[in-house]
ZALORO-307531 format. One record per residue: residue in three letters; x, y, z negated of N, C-alpha, C in turn. Coordinates in steps of 0.2 Angstrom, whole numbers, plus 5000, padded with zeros to 4 digits. Atoms other than C-alpha are relative to their C-alpha. Example, Ala and Ser with C-alpha at 12.3 -4.5 7.8 and 13.67 -1.06 7.14 Angstrom:
REM residues 2
ALA500449945000506249784961500450065000 SER499649945001506849954964499650054997 
//
This chain:
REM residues 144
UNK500449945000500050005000500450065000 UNK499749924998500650185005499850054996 UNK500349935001500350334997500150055004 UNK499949954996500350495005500850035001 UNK499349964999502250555000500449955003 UNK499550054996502850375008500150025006 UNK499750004992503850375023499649945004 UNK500650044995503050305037500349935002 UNK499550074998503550115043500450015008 UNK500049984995504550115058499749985005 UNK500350004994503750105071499349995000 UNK500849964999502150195066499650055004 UNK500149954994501150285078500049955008 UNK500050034995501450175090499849945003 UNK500050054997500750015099500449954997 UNK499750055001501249855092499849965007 UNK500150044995501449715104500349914999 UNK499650064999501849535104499949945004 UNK500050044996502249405113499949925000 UNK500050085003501749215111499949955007 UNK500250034996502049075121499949934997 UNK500350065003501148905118500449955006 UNK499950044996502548795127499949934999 UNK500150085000501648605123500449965002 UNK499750054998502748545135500650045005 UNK499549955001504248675136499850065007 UNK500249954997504448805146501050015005 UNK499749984996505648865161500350074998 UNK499949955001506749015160499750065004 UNK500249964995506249085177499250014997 UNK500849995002504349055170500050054994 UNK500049955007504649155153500350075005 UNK499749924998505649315161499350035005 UNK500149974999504249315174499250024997 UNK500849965004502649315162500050074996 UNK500049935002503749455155500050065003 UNK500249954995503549545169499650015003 UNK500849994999501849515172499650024994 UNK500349975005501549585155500450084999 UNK500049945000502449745158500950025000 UNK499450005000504449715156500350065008 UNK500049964994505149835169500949975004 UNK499550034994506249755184500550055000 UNK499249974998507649875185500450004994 UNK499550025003507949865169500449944996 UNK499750065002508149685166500650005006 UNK499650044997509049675181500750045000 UNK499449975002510349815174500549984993 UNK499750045004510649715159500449945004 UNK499750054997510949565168500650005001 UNK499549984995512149655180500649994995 UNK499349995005513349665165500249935000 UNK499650055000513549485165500449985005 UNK499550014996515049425171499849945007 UNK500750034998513949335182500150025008 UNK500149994992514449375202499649975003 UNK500350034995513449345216499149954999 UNK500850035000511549315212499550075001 UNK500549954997510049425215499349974996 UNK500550025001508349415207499450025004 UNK500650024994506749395220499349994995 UNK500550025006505149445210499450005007 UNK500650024995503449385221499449994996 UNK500750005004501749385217499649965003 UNK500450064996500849215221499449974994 UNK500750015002499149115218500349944996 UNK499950055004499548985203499249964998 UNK500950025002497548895201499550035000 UNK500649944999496849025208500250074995 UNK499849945004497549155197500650035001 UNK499149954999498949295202500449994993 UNK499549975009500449305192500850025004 UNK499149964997502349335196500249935000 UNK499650054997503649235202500650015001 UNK499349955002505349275196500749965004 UNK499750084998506549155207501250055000 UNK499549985000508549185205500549975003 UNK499550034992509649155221500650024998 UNK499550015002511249125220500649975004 UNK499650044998512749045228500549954997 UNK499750055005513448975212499949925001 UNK500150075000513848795213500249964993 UNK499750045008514448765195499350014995 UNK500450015005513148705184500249994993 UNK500050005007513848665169500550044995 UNK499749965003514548775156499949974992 UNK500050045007515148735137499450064999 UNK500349935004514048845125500550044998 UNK499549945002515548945121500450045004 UNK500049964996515848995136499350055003 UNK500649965000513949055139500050074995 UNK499849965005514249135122500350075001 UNK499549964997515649235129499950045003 UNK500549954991514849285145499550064994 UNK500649955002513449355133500350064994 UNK499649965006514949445119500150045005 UNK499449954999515949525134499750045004 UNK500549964995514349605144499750044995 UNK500149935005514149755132499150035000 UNK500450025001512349705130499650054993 UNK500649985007511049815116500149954997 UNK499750055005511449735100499449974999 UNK500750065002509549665099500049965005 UNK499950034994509849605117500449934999 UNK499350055002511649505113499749954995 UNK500050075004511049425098499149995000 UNK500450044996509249375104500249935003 UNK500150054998509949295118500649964997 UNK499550055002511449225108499849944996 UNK500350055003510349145096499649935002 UNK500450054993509249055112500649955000 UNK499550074998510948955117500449974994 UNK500050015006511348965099499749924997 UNK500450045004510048845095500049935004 UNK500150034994510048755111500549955000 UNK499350045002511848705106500049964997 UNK500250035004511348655092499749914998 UNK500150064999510248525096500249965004 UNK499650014997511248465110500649954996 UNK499350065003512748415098499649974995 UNK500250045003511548335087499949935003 UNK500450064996510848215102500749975001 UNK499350034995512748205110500450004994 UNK499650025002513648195093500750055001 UNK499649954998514548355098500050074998 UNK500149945002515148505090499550065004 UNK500549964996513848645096500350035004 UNK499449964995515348755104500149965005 UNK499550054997515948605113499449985004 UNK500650024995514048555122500050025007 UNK499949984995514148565138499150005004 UNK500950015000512448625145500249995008 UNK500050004995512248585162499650025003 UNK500249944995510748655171500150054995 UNK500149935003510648785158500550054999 UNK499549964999512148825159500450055009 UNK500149964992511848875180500250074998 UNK500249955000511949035186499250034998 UNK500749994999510149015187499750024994 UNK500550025007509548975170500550074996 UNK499949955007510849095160499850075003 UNK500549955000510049245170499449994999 UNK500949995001508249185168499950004992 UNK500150005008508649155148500250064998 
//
């Protein structure tokens, strides 16, 4: 409860918003980036962040197609990269040396953070040392 002489919370005045996805039976990167851009995320400047990854030679392709009869986006990430596997500590890396908004970097650090995690559970392998393979594409570390 508030009184009058308290300070306001941050981010009062403002529009709250949140985002939930119900993945039952997971979910895609390119699918999540482009639900966030069919809810309002803005295309130039996801794709200025990205840029910063050490990350040459891809392009993102955003299209508007009938899914069940219903519009939505279609975020596809083209690319000529042929190396799909990368450890997590190198994805890691990619995300420390691309000078990333500190909510950005450790967001998505925490995503392959965890992703590692389970990984060296399954494989018996320190988390650093997992080698993700698609996920660790070009594809998939610009869609996550």
């Amino acid at each position: 409860m508030t009184t009058p002489g308290d300070a306001a919370p941050p981010g009062a005045g403002r529009p709250r918003r949140a985002a939930w996805f119900h993945c039952f039976s997971g979910i895609a990167g390119d699918m999540a980036l482009a639900s966030l851009l069919d809810a309002g995320a803005d295309m130039g400047t996801v794709s200025e962040l990205l840029g910063r990854l050490d990350l040459p030679g891809w392009e993102l392709r955003r299209t508007t197609v009938l899914r069940g009869g219903l519009a939505c986006t279609r975020v596809e990430v083209v690319t000529g990269d042929t190396a799909t596997a990368r450890t997590a500590g190198a994805v890691l890396e990619l995300i420390d040396r691309a000078r990333l908004p500190a909510r950005v970097a450790e967001r998505s650090q925490a995503v392959f953070r965890r992703l590692a995690e389970v990984e060296g559970r399954l494989h018996a392998t320190p988390p650093s040392e997992v080698h993700f393979h698609e996920v660790g594409g070009h594809d998939a570390v610009v869609a996550r």
